[in-house]
C-alpha positions as CSV (number, residue, x, y, z in Angstrom):
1,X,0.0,0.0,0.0
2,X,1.7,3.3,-0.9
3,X,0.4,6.0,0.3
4,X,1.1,10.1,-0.2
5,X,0.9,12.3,2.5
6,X,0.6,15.9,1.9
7,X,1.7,18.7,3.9
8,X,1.2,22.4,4.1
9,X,4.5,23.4,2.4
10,X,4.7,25.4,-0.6
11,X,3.6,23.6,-3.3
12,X,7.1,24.8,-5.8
13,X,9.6,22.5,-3.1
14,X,7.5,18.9,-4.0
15,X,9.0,16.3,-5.6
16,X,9.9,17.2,-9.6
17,X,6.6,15.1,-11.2
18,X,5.4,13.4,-7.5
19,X,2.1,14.1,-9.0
20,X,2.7,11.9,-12.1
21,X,3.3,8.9,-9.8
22,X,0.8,6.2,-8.7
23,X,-0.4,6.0,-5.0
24,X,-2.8,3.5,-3.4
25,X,-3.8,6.4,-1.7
26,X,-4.0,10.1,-1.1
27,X,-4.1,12.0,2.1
28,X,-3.9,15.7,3.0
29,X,-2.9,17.6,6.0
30,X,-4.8,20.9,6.4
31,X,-3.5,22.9,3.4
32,X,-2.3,19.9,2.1
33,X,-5.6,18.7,1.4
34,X,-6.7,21.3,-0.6
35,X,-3.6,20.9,-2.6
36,X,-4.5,17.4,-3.3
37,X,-7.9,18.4,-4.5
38,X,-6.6,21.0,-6.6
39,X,-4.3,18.4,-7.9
40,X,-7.9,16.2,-9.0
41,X,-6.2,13.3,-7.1
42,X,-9.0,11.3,-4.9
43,X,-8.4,12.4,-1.3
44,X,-9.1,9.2,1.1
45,X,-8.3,11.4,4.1
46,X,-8.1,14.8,5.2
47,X,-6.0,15.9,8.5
48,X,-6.3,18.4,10.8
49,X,-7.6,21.5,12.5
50,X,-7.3,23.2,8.9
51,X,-7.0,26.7,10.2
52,X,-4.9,27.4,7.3
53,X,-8.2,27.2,5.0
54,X,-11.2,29.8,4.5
55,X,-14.6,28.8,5.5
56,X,-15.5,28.1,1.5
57,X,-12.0,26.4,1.0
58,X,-12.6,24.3,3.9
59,X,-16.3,23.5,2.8
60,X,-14.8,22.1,-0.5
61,X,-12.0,19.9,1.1
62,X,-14.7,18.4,3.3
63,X,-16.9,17.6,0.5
64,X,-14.2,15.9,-1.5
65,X,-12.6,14.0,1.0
66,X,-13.8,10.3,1.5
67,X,-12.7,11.0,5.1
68,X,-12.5,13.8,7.7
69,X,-10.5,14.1,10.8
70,X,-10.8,17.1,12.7
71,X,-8.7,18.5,16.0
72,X,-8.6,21.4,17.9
73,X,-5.8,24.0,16.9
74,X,-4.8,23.5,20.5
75,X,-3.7,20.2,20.5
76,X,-1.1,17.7,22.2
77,X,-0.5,15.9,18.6
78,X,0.9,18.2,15.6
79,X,-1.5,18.0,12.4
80,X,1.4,15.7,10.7
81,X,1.3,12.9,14.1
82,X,-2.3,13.0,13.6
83,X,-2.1,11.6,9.7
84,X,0.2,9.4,10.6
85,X,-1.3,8.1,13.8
86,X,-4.3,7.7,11.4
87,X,-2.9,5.6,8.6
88,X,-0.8,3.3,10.7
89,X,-3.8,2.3,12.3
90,X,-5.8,1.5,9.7
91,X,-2.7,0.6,7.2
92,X,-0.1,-0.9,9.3
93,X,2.0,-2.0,6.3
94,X,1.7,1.3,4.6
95,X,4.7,2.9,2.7
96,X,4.0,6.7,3.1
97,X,5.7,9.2,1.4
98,X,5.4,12.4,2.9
99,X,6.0,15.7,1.1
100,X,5.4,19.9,2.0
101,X,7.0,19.0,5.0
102,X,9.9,21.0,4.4
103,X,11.0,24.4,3.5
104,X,9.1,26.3,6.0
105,X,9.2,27.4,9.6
106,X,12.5,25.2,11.2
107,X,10.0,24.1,14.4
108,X,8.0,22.2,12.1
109,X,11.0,20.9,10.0
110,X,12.5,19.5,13.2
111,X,9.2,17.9,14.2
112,X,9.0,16.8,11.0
113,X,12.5,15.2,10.6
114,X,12.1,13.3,14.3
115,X,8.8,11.4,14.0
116,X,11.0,8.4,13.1
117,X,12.3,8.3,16.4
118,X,9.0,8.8,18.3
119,X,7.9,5.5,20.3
120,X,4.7,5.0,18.5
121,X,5.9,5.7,14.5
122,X,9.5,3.8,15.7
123,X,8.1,0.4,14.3
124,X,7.1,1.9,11.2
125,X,10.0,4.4,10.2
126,X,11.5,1.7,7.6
127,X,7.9,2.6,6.1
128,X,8.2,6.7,6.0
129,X,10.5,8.4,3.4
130,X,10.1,12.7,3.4
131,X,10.7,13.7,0.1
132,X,11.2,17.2,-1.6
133,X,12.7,18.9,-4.7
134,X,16.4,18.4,-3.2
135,X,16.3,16.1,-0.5
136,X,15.0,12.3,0.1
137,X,15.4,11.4,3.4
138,X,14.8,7.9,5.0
139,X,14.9,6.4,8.6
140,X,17.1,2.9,10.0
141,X,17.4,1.4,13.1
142,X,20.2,-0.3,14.1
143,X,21.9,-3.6,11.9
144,X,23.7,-3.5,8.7
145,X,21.8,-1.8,5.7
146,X,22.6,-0.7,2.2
147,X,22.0,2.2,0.8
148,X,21.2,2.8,-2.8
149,X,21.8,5.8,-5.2
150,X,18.5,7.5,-6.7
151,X,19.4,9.5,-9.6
152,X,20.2,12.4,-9.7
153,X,21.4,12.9,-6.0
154,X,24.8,13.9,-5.3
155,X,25.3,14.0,-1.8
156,X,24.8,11.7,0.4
157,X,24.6,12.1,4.6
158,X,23.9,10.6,7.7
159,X,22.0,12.0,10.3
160,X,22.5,10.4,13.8
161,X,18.6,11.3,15.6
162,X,20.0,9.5,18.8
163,X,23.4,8.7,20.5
164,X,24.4,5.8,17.9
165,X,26.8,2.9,19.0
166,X,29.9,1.4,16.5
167,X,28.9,3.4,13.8
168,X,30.4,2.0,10.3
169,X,30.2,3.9,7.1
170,X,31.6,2.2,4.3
171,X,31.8,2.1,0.3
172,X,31.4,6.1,0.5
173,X,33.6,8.8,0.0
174,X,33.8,9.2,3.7
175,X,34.4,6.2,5.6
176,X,34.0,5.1,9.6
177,X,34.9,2.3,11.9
178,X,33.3,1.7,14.7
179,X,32.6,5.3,16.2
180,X,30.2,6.3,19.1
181,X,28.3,9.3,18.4
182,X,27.2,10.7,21.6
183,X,25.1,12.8,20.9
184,X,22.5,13.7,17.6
185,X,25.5,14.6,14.9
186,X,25.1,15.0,11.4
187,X,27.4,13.8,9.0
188,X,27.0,16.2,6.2
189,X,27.9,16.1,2.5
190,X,29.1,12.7,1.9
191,X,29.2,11.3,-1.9
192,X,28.8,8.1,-3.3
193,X,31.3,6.5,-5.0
194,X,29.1,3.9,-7.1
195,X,25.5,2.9,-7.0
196,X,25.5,1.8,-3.0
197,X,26.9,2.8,0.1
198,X,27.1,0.4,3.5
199,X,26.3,1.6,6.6
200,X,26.1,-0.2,9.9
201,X,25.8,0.3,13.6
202,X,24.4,-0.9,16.8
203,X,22.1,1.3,18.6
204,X,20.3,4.2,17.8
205,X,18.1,6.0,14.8
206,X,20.0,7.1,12.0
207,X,18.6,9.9,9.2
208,X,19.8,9.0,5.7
209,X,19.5,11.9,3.0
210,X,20.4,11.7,-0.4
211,X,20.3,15.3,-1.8
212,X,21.4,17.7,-4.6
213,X,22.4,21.0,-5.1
């Protein structure tokens, strides 16, 4: 089940042609729902307390959506936990892609960029990739995993969420052996130096983004 989860953010920093791709499903968060519509894609589910939206753009989203879920703009869970609280529950095995995530205000970026480390989405954050026009990041636990190219990305990093134990980059540019990272550390600009890079370590969350200038 592949699913594509829509965010707020501008509409210019998607994916190049995410639109032109098939998903199982479509859900929107606030704004993002209204995107989707504008987009004619069928929106399954519509997120949030959608205070983003006039009363006659919020009055269309509701109609078009197969599925409503409304909060309260003061709320425990952000919008984005919401959706995904939502499709994991319904769609365990999900693959989401989540886009208009990024590019916005940095509190919402950083929420964004640690819901792979929360206990509830930890299960599931093999099954979330956030994706715009630069950057595709993904989420690993800890074991030995390999890492390939998508065109067009140059640059390749890792992003240690956690502390993270015997850390092992290999078959990049930029190689380690065995290094404890003791606190969240980002190791930035990397390269690839075929089509796969190793990585491999023993504790802790680890961001990997392939990006490009």
């Amino acid at each position: 089940m592949k699913v594509l989860l829509v965010a707020g953010g501008e509409k210019k920093l998607w994916p190049q042609a995410i639109m032109s791709e098939s998903f199982d499903l479509y859900v929107g968060i606030d704004r993002g729902a209204l995107f989707l519509v504008e987009q004619k894609k069928q929106l399954t589910l519509a997120v949030g307390d959608f205070d983003s939206l006039t009363s006659e753009e919020r009055k269309f989203v509701f109609q078009k959506a197969e599925t409503v879920v409304t909060a309260a703009a003061e709320k425990d869970d952000t919008d984005t936990q919401l959706a995904l609280h939502s499709i994991f529950t319904q769609y365990p095995e999900a693959q989401i892609t989540l886009i208009g995530a990024t590019g916005g205000r940095l509190d919402h970026l950083l929420a964004n960029i640690w819901l792979g480390v929360e206990p509830r989405f930890a299960p599931f954050m093999q099954q979330l990739t956030l994706c715009d026009y630069q950057n595709h990041l993904s989420y690993l636990p800890a074991g030995k995993h390999i890492i390939k190219k998508i065109s067009g990305m140059k640059y390749l990093a890792y992003c240690c969420l956690t502390p993270v134990s015997q850390l092992t980059l290999t078959k990049s540019k930029y190689t380690l052996q065995q290094v404890d990272v003791l606190q969240p550390t980002s190791y930035a600009s990397n390269e690839f130096i075929g089509d796969i890079a190793e990585i491999e370590f023993t504790s802790g969350v680890v961001a990997v983004i392939q990006s490009r200038d």
